[in-house]
C-alpha positions as CSV (number, residue, x, y, z in Angstrom):
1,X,-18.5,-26.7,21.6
2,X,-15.2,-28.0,23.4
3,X,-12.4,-30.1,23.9
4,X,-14.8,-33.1,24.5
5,X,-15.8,-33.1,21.2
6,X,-12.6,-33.7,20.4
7,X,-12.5,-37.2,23.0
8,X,-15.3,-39.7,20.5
9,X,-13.5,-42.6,19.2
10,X,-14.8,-41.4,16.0
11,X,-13.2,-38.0,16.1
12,X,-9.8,-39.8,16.4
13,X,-7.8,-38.7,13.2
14,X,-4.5,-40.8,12.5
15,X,-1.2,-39.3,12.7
16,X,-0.8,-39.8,8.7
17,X,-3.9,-37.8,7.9
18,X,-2.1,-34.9,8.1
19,X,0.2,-35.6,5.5
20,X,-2.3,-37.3,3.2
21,X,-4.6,-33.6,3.4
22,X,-1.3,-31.9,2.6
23,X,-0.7,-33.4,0.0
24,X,-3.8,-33.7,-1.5
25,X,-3.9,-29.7,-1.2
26,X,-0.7,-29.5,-3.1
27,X,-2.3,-32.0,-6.0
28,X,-5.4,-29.6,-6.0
29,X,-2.8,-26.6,-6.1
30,X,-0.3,-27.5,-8.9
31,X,-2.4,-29.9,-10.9
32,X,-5.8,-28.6,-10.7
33,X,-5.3,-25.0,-10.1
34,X,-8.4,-25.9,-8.0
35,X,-6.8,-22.8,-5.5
36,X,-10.4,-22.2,-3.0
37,X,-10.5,-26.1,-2.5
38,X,-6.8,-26.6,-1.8
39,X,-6.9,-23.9,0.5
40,X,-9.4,-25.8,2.6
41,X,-7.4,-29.0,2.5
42,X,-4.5,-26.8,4.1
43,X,-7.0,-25.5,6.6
44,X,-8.5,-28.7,7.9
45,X,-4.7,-29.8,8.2
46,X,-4.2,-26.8,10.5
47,X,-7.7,-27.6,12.6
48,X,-7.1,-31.5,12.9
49,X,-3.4,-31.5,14.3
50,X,-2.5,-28.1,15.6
51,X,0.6,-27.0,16.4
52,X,2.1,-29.5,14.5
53,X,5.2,-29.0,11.9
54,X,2.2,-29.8,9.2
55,X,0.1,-27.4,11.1
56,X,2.6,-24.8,10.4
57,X,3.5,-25.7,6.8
58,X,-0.3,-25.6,5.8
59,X,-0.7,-22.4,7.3
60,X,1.6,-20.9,4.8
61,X,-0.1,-22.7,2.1
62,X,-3.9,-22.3,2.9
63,X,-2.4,-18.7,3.0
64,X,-1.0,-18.8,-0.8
65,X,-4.0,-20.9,-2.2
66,X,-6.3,-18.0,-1.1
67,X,-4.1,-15.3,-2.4
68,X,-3.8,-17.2,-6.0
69,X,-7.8,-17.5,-5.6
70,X,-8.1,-13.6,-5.1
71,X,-10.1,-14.6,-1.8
72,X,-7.6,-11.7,0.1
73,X,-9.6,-11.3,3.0
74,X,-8.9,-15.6,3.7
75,X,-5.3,-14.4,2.6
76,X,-4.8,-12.0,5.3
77,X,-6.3,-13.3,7.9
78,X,-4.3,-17.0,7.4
79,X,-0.9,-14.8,7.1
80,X,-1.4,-12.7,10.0
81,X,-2.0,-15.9,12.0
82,X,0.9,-17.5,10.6
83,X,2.9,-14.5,11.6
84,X,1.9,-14.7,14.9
85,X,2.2,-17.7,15.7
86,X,5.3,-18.3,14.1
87,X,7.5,-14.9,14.3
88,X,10.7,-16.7,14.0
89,X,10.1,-18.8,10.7
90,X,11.9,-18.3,7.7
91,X,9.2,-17.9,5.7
92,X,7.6,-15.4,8.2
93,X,9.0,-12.6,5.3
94,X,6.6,-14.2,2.9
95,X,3.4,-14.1,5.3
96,X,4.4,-10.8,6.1
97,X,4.6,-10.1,2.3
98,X,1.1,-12.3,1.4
99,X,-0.5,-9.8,3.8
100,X,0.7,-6.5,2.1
101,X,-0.2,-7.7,-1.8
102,X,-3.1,-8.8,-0.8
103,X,-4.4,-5.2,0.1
104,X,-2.1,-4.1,-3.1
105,X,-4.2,-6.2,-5.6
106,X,-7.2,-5.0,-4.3
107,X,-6.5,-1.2,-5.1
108,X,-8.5,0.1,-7.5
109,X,-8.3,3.4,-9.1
110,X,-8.1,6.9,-7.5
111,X,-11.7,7.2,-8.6
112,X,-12.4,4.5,-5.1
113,X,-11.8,4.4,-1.6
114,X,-8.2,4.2,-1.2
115,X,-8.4,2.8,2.4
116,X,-7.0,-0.6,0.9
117,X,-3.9,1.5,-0.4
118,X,-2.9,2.6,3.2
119,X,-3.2,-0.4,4.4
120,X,-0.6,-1.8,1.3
121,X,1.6,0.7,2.4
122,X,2.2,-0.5,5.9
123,X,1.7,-3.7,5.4
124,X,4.4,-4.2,2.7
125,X,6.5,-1.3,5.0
126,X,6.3,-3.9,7.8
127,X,7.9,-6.5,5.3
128,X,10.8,-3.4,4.1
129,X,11.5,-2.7,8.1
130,X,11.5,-6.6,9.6
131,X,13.2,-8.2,6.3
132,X,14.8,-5.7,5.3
133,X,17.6,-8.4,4.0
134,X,15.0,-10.8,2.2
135,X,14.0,-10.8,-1.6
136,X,10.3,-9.9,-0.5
137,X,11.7,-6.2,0.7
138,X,12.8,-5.4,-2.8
139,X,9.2,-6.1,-4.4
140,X,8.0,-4.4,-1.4
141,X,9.4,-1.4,-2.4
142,X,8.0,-1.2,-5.0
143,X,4.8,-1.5,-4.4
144,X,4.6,1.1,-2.0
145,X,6.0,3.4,-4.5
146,X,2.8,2.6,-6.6
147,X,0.4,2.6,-3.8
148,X,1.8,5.7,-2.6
149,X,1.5,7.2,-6.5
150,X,-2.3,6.0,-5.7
151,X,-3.0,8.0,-2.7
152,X,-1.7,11.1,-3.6
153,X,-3.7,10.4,-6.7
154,X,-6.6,10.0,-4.9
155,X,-5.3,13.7,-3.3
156,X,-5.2,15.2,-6.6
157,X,-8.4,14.3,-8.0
158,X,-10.5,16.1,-4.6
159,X,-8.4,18.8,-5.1
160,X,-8.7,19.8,-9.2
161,X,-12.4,18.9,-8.0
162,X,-12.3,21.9,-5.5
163,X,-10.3,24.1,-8.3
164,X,-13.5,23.2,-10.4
165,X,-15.6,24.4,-7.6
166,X,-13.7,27.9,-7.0
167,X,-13.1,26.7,-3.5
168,X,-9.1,27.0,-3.3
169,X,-8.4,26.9,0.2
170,X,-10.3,23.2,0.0
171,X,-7.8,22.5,-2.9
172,X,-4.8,23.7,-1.6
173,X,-5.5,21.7,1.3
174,X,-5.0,18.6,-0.7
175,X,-2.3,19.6,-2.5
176,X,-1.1,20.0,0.8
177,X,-0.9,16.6,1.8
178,X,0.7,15.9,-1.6
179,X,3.8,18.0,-1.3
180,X,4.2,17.1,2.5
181,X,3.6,13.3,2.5
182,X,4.1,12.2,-0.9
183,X,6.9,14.4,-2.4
184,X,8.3,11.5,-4.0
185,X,5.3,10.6,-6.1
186,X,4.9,11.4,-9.7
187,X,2.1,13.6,-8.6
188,X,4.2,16.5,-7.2
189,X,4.6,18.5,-9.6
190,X,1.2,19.2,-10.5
191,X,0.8,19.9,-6.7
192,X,2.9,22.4,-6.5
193,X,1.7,24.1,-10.3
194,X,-1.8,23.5,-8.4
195,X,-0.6,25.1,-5.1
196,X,0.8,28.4,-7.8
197,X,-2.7,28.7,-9.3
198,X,-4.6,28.6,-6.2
199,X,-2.6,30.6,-4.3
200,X,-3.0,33.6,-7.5
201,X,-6.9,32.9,-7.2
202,X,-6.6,33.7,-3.9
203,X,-4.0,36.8,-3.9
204,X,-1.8,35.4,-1.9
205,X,1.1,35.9,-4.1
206,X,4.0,35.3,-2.1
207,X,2.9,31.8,-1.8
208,X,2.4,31.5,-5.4
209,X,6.3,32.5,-6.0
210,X,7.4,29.9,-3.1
211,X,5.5,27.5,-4.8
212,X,6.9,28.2,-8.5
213,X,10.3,28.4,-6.9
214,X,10.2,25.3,-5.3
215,X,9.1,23.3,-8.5
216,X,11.2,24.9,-10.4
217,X,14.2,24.1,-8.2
218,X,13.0,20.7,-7.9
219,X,11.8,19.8,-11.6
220,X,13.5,22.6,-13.4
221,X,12.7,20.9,-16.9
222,X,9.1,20.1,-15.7
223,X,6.0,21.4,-18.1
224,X,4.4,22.0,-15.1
225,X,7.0,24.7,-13.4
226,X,7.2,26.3,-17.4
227,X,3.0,26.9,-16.7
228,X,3.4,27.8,-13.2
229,X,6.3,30.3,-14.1
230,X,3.0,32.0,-16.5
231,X,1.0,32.2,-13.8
232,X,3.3,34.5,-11.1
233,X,4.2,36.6,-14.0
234,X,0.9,36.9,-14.9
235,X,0.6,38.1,-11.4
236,X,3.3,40.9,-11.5
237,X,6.0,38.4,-9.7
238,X,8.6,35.8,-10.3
239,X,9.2,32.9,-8.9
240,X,10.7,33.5,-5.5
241,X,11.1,31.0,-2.5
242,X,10.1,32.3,0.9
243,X,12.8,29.8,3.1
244,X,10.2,30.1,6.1
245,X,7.3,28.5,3.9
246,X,5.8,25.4,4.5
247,X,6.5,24.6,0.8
248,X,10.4,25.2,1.4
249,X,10.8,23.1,4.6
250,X,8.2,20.6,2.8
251,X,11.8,20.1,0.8
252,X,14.1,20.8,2.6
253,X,17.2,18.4,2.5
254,X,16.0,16.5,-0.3
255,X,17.2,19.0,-3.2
């Protein structure tokens, strides 16, 4: 295949047949909510008269049809192209944001890969740090508040897993990862009631009072600092932060 096939009389496509498949997409798309087949109008719009103003509207639009047909892999792969090609476009903010809900949609719970959640987060990050201006920034945000609430999810259930198991220096390991990367999350302060009862199984007491300090500095009225509190005196100790703990500089600045 190549540009000859492109040279048979019969291959010769008018100037107006671009508009006439736009259009016919946007009947399919608003009438019919037929989204799959509209997309392909959009996309033989793109094929038969490249780099044209049409070219470039339908490219936006095969994108939306796919997204509103749940075919996100189309999606993404139509905005990203649309983004390259067309950095500078007003509605580059809206590929950029087509490419980021597109992995959002397709997170499932924290019982499943969350592979699709990292990708949400940069993607839709990409939309906060380029747009940051645009309406698309402020949905963006959050969404990658509840993506990031899905990964350290995801965190949380390996490491009550490894509690279950007795192995606590696998669990605090993902707890870990929770107080350090996703301290703004909903999740934290079980993370760091975790981090408490781990680091008593263990012994390693000192540890356990940073951790109860830190919650409890943190989330003073949390139910979750009132049980870890239980578990140091239990211990013989009281909550007590060690400023040179990983846990302290973990919070450092944002108290």
């Amino acid at each position: 295949m190549g540009c000859s096939m492109f040279n048979k009389e019969e291959d010769y496509i008018p100037e107006d047949s671009a508009d006439k498949l736009y259009n016919e997409g946007l009947y399919l798309l608003n009438n019919k909510q037929q989204y799959e087949d509209a997309a392909k109008k959009f996309d033989q719009v793109d094929r038969q008269n490249p780099y044209s103003d049409w070219a470039r509207k339908a490219l936006l639009m095969s994108a939306y049809s796919y997204y509103q047909a749940q075919k996100y892999d189309d999606c993404i792969n139509a905005a990203k192209r649309y983004v390259t090609l067309h950095p500078g476009s007003q509605d580059a903010a809206y590929a950029q944001y087509l490419i980021g809900v597109s992995y959002f949609d397709q997170v499932l719970d924290v019982n499943h890969d969350q592979a699709r959640a990292d990708k949400a987060v940069s993607a839709l990050e990409e939309v906060v740090r380029k747009y940051p201006d645009t309406e698309y920034a402020l949905n963006a945000k959050k969404k990658i508040d509840v993506a990031r609430d899905q990964l350290a999810g995801k965190e949380m259930e390996i490491g009550r897993f490894y509690m279950k198991r007795r192995d606590f220096t696998g669990a605090i390991n993902r707890f870990k990862v929770v107080v350090t990367q996703y301290q703004t999350t909903r999740e934290v302060e079980e993370a760091l009631e975790r981090l408490t009862e781990a680091y008593v199984s263990l012994g390693i007491i000192d540890e356990a009072q940073t951790a109860a300090a830190v919650l409890g500095h943190n989330f003073p009225d949390s139910p979750w600092y009132q049980d870890a509190y239980k578990l140091v005196k239990s211990a013989g100790g009281e909550p007590s932060e060690n400023k040179d703990s990983w846990m302290s500089r973990a919070f450092k600045g944002l108290g």
